[in-house]
C-alpha positions in Angstrom: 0.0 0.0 0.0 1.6 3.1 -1.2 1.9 6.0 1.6 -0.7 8.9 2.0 0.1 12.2 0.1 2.0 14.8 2.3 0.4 18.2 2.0 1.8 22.0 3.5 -0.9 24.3 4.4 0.5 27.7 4.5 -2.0 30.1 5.4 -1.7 32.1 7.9 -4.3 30.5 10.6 -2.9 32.4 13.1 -5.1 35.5 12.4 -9.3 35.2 13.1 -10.2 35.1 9.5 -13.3 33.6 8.3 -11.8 33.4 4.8 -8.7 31.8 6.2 -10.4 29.4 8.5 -13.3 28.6 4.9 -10.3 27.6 2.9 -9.0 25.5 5.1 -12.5 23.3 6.2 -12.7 23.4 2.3 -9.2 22.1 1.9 -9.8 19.6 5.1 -13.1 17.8 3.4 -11.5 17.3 0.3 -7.9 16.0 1.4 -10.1 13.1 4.0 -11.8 11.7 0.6 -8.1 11.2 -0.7 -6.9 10.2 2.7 -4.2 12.8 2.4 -2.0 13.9 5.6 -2.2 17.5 6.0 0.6 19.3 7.5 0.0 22.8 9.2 3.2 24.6 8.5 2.7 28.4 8.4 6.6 28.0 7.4 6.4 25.7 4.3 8.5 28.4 2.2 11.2 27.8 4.7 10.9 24.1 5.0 11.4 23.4 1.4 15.0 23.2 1.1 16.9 25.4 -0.8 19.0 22.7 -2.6 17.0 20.0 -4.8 19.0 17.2 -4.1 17.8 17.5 -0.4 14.8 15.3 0.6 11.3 17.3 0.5 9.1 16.6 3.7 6.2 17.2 1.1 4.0 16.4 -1.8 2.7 19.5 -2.4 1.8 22.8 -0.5 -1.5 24.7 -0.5 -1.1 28.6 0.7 -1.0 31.5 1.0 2.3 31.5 -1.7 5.3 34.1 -1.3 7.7 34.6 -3.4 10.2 32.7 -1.3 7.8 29.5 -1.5 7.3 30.1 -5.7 11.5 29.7 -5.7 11.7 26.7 -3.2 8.5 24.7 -5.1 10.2 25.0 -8.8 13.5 23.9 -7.2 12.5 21.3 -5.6 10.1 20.6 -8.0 7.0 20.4 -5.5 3.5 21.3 -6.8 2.3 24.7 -4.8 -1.3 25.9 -5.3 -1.9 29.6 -4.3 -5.3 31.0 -2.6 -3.8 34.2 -2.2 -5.3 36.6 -4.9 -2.8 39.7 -3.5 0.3 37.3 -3.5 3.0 38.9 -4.7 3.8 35.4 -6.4 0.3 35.4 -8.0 1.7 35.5 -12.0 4.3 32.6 -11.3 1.9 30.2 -9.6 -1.3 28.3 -10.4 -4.0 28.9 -8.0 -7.6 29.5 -7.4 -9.5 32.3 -6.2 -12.2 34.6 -5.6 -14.2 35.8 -8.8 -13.7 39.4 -7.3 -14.9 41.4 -10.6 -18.2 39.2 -10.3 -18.3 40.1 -6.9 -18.1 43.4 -7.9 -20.7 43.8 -10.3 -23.3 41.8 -7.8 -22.7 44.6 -5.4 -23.5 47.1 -7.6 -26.5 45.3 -9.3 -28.2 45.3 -5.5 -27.7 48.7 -5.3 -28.9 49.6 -8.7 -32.1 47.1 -8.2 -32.9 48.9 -5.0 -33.6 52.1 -6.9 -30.3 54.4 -6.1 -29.0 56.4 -8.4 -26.1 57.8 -6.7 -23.3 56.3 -4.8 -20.2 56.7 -3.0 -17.1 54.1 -3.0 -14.3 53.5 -0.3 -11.2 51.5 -1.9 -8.1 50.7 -1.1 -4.3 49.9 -3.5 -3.0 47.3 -1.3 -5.4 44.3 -1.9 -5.7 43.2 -5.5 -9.1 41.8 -4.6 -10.1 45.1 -3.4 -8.8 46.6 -6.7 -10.2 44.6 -9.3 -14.3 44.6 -7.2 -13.9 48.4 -7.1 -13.1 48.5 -10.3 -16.1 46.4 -11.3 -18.3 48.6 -9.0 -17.4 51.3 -10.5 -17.6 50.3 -14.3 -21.5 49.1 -13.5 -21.9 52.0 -12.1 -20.6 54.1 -15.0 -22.2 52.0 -17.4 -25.6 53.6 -16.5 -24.4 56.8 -16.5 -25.0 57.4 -12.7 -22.3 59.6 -10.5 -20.5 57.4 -8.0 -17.9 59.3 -6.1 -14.8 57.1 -4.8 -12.4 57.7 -2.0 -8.7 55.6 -1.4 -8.4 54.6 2.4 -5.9 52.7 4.5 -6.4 48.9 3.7 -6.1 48.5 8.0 -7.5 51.5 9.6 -6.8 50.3 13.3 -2.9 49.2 12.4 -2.2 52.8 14.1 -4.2 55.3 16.0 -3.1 58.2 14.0 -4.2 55.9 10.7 -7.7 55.4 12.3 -7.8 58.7 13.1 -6.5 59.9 9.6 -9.6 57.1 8.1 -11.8 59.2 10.1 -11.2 61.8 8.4 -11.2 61.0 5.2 -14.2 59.8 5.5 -15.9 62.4 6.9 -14.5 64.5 4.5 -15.4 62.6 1.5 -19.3 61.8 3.0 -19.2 65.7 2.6 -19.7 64.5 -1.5 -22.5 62.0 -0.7 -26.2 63.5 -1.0 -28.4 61.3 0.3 -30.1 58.5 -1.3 -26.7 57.4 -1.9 -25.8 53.8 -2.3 -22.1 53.0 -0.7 -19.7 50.0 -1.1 -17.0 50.0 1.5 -14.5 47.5 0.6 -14.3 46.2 4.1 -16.3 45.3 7.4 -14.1 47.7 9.2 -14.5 50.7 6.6 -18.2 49.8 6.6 -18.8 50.5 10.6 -17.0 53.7 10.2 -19.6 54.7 7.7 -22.2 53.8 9.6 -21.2 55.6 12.8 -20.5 58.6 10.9 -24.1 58.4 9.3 -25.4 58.2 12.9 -23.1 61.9 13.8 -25.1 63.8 10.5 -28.3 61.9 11.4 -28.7 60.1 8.4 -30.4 56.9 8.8 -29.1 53.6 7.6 -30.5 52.7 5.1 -32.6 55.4 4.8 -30.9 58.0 3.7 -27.7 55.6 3.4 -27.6 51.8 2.1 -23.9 50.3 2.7 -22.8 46.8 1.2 -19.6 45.5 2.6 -16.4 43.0 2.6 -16.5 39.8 2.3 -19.2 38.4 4.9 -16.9 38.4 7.7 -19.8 37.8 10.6 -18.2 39.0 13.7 -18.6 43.0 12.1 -21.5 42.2 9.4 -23.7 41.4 12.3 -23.1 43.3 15.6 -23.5 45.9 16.4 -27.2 47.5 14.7 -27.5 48.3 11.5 -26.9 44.9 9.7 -24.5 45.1 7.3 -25.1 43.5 3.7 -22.1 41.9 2.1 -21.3 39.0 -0.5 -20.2 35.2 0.3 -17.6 34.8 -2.0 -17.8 31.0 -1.4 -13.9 30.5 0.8 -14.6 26.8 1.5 -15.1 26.1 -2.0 -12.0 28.0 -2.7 -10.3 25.5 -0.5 -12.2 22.4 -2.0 -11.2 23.1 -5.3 -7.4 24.2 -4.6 -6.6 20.8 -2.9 -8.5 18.9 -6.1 -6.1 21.4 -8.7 -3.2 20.0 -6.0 -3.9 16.5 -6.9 -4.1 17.3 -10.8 -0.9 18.4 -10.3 0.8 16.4 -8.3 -0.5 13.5 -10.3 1.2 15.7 -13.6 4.3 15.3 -11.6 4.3 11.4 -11.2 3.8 11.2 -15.1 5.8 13.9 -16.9 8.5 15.1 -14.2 10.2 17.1 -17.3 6.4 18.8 -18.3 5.4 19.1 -14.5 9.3 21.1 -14.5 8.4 23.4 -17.1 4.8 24.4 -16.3 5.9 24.8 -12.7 8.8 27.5 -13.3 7.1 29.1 -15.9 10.2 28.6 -18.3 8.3 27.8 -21.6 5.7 30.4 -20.8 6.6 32.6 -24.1 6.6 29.8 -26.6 3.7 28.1 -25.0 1.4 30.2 -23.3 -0.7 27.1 -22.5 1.5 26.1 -20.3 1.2 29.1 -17.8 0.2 28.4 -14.6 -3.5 27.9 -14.3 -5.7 30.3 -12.4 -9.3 29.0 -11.8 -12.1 32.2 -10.6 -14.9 30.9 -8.7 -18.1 33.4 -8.5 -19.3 34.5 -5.5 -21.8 32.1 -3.8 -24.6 35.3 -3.5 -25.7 38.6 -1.6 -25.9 38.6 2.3 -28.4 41.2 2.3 -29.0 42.2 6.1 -30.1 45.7 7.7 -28.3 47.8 6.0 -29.7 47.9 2.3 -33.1 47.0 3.1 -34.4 49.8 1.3 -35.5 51.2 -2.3 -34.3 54.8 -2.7 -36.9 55.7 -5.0 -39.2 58.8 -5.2 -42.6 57.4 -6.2 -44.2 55.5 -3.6 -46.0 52.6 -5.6 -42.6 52.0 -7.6 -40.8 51.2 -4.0 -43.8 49.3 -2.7 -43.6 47.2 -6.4 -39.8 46.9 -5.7 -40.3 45.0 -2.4 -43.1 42.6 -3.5 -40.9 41.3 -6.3 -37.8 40.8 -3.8 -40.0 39.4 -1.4 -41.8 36.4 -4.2 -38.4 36.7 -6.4 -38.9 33.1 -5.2 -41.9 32.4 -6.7 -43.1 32.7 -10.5 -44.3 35.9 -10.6 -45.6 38.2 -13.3 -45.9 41.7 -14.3 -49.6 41.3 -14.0 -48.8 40.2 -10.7 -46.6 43.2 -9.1 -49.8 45.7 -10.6 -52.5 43.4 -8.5 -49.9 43.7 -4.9 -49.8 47.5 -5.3 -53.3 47.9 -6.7 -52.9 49.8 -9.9 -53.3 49.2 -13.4 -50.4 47.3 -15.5 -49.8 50.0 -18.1 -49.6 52.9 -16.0 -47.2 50.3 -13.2 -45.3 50.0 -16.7 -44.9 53.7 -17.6 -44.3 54.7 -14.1 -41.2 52.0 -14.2 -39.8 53.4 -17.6 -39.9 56.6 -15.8 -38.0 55.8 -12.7 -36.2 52.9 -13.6 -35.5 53.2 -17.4 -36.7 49.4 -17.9 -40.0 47.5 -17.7 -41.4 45.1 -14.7 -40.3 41.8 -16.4 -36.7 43.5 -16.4 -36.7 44.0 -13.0 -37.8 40.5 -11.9 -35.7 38.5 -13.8 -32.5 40.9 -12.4 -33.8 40.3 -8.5 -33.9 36.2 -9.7 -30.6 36.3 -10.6 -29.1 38.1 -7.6 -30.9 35.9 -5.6 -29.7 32.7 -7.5 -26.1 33.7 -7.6 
């Protein structure tokens, strides 16, 4: 009986993530059906040796890759899968992550469906996932031709009290922009509660007067303290499922074709064969988390907002246009003109955009 696969997880499990702890359950359930032994070794970069013709404790490592890892692996020829979308290894090695420009577009099709037509945006540089939602965000945003004014913070506000203090401030100052109904997406949890607590100082009511849509679905912040906070499961177990089966792909590529397994994993043929560049698999998000905090359509007529939450509350259920008129007791065609009027598309157009949202 040949011996059970030795896998490296590298990830950080030190720090309370949810997306940390995620991809490693999802990593965990699939490594039992293989009956692989999984290693915790927040060190595996190190533990690789530096010289080839040295034994290798592993099979193959799953992480959160660093450059110093990417070296070590194509050395020693041992299969590495990154889950790390901001690595700053992320070109040289295959991985799988986060669909963060889906992500981003989801955020911004809730908003849109709940009637805003303004919005305000809170980004940071130094996360790639942060750069490439915001960027989605914002292009869904543009693409209906509706103002959404943006503002860089620091990626960790509470690293420093005179950076939380600064993130106050910037804030503040950039909320000075915002005229509510505005529709906001703070890229995380922690940017989010400062919005809200600032709302609460101007006395503008969440959602109200302000609907906010955060991070990543981290609980501890989404849900304490009041208001709610809406935010998207981007699906981290599933990450982790499908890192450790690309692990096996590869380290089975390794048993048959050591020279292939060579080339693919340095990246040296990359020019003349582009297909063998190291694979990156996106995975969309799982769906919207929507909570306190954007349970509200910003919309000026009255029997458009009432027809807006009877077709999120039965998006569940095969409803009609014919069916939204009879809930808000009005006639079809004049429900119909009064959505081209406020919303620039017709009732079936809206129902079938709240049934996707909800089925993503």
């Amino acid at each position: 009986m040949s011996r059970p696969r030795r896998v490296a997880v590298m990830l950080d499990l030190k720090w309370p993530y949810k997306r940390h702890a995620d991809v490693f359950a999802g990593m965990q359930r699939h490594c039992q059906e293989l009956g692989w032994e999984l290693i915790i070794d927040e060190y595996a970069d190190d533990t690789i040796p530096v010289r080839p013709a040295k034994t290798v404790p592993y099979d193959g490592v799953i992480g959160r890759a660093t450059r110093k890892l990417a070296r070590r692996a194509a050395r020693s020829k041992v299969p590495v899968v990154n889950v790390w979308f901001s690595s700053p290894a992320w070109k040289s090695l295959p991985g799988v992550f986060a669909d963060f420009a889906a992500a981003g577009r989801l955020r911004a099709e809730h908003l849109l469906a709940r009637g805003f037509r303004r919005f305000g945006l809170l980004t940071s540089d130094n996360d790639r996932g942060h750069q490439v939602e915001m960027k989605a965000f914002a292009d869904a945003v543009a693409a209906t031709g509706f103002p959404c004014v943006a503002q860089k913070v620091a990626l960790d506000p509470s690293e420093l009290l005179k950076q939380w203090r600064n993130t106050e401030r910037t804030i503040a100052a950039w909320m000075e922009d915002l005229r509510p109904p505005v529709g906001v997406y703070a890229g995380s949890e922690m940017h989010g509660r400062m919005v809200a607590e600032l709302c609460r100082n101007r006395g503008w009511r969440v959602p109200g007067d302000v609907a906010i849509i955060v991070g990543w679905n981290q609980a501890t912040l989404c849900e304490h303290p009041r208001p709610t906070l809406s935010s998207v499961d981007l699906g981290y177990e599933r990450i982790g499922y499908e890192a450790a089966r690309l692990l096996d792909r590869l380290m089975d590529e390794k048993e048959k074709g050591t020279r292939m397994f060579a080339k693919r994993l340095s990246g040296r043929s990359r020019k003349r064969s582009p297909s063998l560049a190291p694979e990156h698999i996106l995975l969309p998000p799982r769906g919207l988390i929507v909570r306190e905090s954007t349970d509200f359509f910003a919309v000026d007529d009255e029997l458009i907002g009432a027809a807006l939450e009877f077709i999120a509350a039965n998006s569940h259920r095969k409803i009609v246009p014919s069916d939204v008129a009879q809930a808000v007791t009005i006639g079809l065609r004049t429900l119909q003109r009064r959505f081209r009027k406020y919303l620039d598309r017709p009732i079936a157009t809206e129902i079938r955009r709240v049934r996707i949202l909800v089925r993503t």
